[in-house]
C-alpha positions in Angstrom: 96.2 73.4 93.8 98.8 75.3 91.6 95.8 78.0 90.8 95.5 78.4 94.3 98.6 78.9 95.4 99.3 81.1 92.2 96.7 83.3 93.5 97.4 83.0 97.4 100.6 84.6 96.2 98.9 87.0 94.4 97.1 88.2 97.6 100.7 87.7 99.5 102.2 90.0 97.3 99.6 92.4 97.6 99.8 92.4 101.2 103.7 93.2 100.4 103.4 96.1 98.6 100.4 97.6 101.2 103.5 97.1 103.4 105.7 98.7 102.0 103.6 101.5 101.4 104.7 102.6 104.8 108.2 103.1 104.0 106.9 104.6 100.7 104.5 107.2 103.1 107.6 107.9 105.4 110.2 108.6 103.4 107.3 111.5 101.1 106.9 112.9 104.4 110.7 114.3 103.8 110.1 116.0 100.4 106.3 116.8 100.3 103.6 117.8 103.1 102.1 115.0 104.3 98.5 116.6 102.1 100.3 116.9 99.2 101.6 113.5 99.6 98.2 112.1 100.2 96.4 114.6 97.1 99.6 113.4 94.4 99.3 109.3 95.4 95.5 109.0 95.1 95.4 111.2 92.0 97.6 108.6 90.3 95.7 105.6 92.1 92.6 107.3 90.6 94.6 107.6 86.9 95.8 104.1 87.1 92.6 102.1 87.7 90.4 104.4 85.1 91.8 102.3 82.0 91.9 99.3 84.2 88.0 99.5 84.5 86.6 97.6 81.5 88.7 94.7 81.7 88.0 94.6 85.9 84.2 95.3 85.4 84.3 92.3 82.8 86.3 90.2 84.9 83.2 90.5 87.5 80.6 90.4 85.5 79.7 93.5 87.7 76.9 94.1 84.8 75.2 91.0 85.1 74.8 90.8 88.7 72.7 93.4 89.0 71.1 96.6 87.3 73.2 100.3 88.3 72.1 103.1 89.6 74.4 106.4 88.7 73.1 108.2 91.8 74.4 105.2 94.5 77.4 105.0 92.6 78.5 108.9 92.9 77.4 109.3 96.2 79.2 106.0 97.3 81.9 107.0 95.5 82.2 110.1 96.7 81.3 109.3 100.6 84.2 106.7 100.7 86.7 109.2 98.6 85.4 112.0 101.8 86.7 109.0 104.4 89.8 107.4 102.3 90.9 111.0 102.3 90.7 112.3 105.7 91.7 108.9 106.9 95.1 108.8 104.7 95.7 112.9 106.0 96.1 111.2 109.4 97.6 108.0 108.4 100.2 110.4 106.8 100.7 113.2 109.5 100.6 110.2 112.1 103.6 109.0 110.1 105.8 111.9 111.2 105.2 111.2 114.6 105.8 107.2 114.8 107.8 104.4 113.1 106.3 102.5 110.0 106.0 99.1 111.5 104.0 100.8 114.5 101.8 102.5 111.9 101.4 99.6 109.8 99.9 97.8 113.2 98.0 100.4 114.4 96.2 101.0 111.6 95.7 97.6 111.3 92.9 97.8 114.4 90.1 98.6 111.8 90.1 94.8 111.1 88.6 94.6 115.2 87.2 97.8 115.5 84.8 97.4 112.4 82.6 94.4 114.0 82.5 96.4 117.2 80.4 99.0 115.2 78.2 96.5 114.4 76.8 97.1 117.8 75.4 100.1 116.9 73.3 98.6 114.2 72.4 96.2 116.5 74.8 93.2 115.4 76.5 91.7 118.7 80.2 90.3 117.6 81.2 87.3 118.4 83.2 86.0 121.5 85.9 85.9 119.4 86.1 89.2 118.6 85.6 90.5 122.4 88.5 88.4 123.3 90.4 90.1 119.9 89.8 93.5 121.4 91.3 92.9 124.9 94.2 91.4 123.4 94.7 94.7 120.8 94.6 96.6 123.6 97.1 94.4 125.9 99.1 94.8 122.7 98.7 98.6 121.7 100.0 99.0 124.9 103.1 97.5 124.9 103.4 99.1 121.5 103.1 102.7 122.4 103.8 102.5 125.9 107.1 104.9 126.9 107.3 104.8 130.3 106.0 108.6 130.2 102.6 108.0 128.6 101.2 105.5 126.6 99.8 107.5 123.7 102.0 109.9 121.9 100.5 112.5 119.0 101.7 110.0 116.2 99.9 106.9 117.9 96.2 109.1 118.6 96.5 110.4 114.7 96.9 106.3 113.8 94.1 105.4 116.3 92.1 108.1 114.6 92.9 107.0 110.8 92.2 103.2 112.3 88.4 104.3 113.4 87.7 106.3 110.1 89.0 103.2 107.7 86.7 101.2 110.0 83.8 103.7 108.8 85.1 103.3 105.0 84.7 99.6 105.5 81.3 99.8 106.6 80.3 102.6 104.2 81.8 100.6 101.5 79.6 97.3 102.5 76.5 99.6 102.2 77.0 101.0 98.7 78.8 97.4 96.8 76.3 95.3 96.0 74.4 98.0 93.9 77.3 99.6 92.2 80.1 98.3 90.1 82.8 98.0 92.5 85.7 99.1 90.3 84.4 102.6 88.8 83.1 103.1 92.5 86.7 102.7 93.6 88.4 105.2 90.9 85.7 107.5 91.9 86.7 107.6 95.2 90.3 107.6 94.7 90.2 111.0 92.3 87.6 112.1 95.5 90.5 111.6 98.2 93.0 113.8 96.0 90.8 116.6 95.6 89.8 116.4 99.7 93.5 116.3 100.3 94.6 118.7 97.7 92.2 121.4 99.7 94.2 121.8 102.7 97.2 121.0 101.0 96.7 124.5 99.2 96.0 125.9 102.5 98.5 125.0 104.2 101.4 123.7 102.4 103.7 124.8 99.8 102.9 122.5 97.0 105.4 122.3 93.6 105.7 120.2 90.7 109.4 120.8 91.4 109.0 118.7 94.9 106.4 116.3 93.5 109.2 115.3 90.8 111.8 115.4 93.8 109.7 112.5 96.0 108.5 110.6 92.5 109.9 107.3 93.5 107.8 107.7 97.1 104.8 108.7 95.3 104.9 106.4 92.3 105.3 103.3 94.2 102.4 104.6 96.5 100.2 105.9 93.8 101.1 102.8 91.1 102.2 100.3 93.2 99.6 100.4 96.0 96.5 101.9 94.4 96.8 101.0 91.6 98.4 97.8 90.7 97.6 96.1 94.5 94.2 96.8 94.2 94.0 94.9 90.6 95.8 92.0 91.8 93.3 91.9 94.9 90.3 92.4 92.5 91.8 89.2 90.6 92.6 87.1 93.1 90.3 87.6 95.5 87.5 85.8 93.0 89.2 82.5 93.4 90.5 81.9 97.2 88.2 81.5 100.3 87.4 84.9 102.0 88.7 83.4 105.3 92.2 82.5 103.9 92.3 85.9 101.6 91.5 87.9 104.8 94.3 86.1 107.0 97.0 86.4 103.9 96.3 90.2 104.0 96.6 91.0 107.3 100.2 90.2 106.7 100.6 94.0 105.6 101.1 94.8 108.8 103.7 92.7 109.7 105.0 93.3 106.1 105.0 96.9 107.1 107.4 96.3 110.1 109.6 94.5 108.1 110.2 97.1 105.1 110.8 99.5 107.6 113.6 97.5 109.2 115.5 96.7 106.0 114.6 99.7 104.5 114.7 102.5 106.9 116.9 100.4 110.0 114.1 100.9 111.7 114.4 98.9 114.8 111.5 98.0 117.8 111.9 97.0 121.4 111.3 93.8 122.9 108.6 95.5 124.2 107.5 97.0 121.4 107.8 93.6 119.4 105.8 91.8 121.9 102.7 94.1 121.3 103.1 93.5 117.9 102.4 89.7 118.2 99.3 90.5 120.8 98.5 92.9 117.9 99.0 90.6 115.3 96.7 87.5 117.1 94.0 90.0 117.8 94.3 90.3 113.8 93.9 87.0 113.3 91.1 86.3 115.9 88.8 88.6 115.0 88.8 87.4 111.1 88.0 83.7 112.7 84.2 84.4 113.1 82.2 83.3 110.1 79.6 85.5 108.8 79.6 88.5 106.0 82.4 90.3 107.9 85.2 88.6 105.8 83.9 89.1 102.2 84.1 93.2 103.1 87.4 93.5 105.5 89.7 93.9 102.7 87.7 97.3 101.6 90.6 100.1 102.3 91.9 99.8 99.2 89.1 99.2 97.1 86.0 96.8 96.6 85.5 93.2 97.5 84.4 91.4 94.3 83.1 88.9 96.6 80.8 91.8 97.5 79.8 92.2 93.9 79.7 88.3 93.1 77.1 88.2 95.4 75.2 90.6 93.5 71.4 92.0 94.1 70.2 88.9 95.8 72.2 89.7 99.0 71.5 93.7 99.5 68.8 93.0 102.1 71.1 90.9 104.1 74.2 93.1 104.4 71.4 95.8 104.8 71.1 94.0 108.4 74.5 94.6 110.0 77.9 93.5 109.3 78.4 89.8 111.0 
């Protein structure tokens, strides 16, 4: 019991520091371009986890599982770097536009919108999850609803980011069980900095002068929440049931509202709050169903080990869909 809750905890505090991420995000948006931003984080995310590698890869017993192959692993690396980067430029951009605890929660729709893609390889979601989607919407509603119109440029550029983290997820599911999970992770995190660092040079200004400026922003976004959150998920993921790990990280959202309340006095509506709970039990319900689609939910940041765990016996299965 004392294991368990030692690495519930872990997860909690994972979920914390996704969170606060948010506030991190924000408050770069001040000092660097919101490309920059995104280029400088995963670039240290990518720094962080490479020395982290052998001890994670040993951890899994990635190499046992199952025998590598150097071409999935680049080109799954490098397809989910492609997403993870256009997905944080709009994540990022979105953030000028709305408040962190209604980006945390809008982003947080990849968790329904990623069974409802099944459908399109022919995997029908649950009732659950149908029922999950009305109520995200009842809620997104309330949540960006003005009086004037209900989406503003902020919210579309978070619906957007939601939809391509929904494609990482699945993208991610495809390549996992044949690659080790961790070097396909750094991969992709040095890929996101170099798609982000294109139009950063395009279009912003970058400096070493500014990225020293914003380090606390970047380092707790770069460290904190690609690098260390992602090893404490990696670790603790192993030993607590998918279902609970899934629910305990789907906290980040409301983890996300709160940093920016004590952080930034960032403060919602009544309205506002009340789509956040539909929000929040859409969350929840569409995580109920059981099937493959809670081993691979907790992808944006990195790999599932469960994913690896399960090694080359499962490929053809996931190969099927993603309930």
């Amino acid at each position: 019991m004392k294991h368990q809750l030692k690495y519930s905890f872990m997860l909690a505090l994972t979920a914390l520091i996704w969170g606060g991420a948010f506030v991190a995000q924000s408050v770069g948006n001040d000092v660097l371009g919101p490309f920059t931003f995104g280029s400088v984080r995963t670039l240290i995310g990518g720094c962080v986890l490479l020395p982290l590698i052998p001890f994670l890869s040993r951890m899994n017993k990635t190499e046992d599982s199952c025998s590598f192959r150097q071409r999935d692993l680049w080109m799954g690396g490098i397809t989910c770097g492609v997403l993870l980067g256009i997905a944080s430029s709009f994540q990022q951009i979105g953030l000028l536009y709305a408040t962190v605890g209604k980006a945390g929660f809008i982003t947080a729709l990849y968790i329904v919108i990623v069974p409802i893609l099944g459908l399109f390889i022919r995997r029908s979601p649950g009732l659950s999850v149908w029922a999950a989607v009305v109520i995200a919407l009842g809620g997104l509603y309330l949540l960006c609803w003005n009086g004037d119109q209900a989406l503003n440029l902020g919210d579309v550029l978070l619906l957007i980011c939601g939809l391509l983290f929904s494609l990482h997820i699945l993208v991610i599911d495809h390549f996992s069980p044949r690659v080790d999970g961790v070097k396909m992770s750094c991969i992709q995190f040095f890929t996101a900095g170099i798609i982000c660092a294109v139009p950063a040079l395009l279009f912003e200004s970058p400096s070493l002068s500014a990225v020293i400026h914003a380090w606390a922003p970047v380092l707790y976004a770069g460290v904190l929440s690609c690098g260390l959150a992602y090893t404490l998920q990696v670790i603790a993921q192993r030993h607590v049931d998918p279902t609970v790990a899934s629910l305990i990280m789907s906290l980040e959202s409301v983890f996300s509202v709160l940093a920016g309340w004590v952080l930034l006095h960032e403060t919602l509506s009544s309205r506002e709050l009340a789509g956040c709970c539909l929000m929040f039990l859409a969350i929840i319900l569409a995580q109920l169903p059981s099937g493959q689609l809670h081993s691979f939910l907790l992808f944006r940041r990195g790999l599932s080990p469960d994913a690896e765990k399960r090694g080359c016996r499962e490929i053809d299965n996931l190969k099927q869909g993603v309930l």
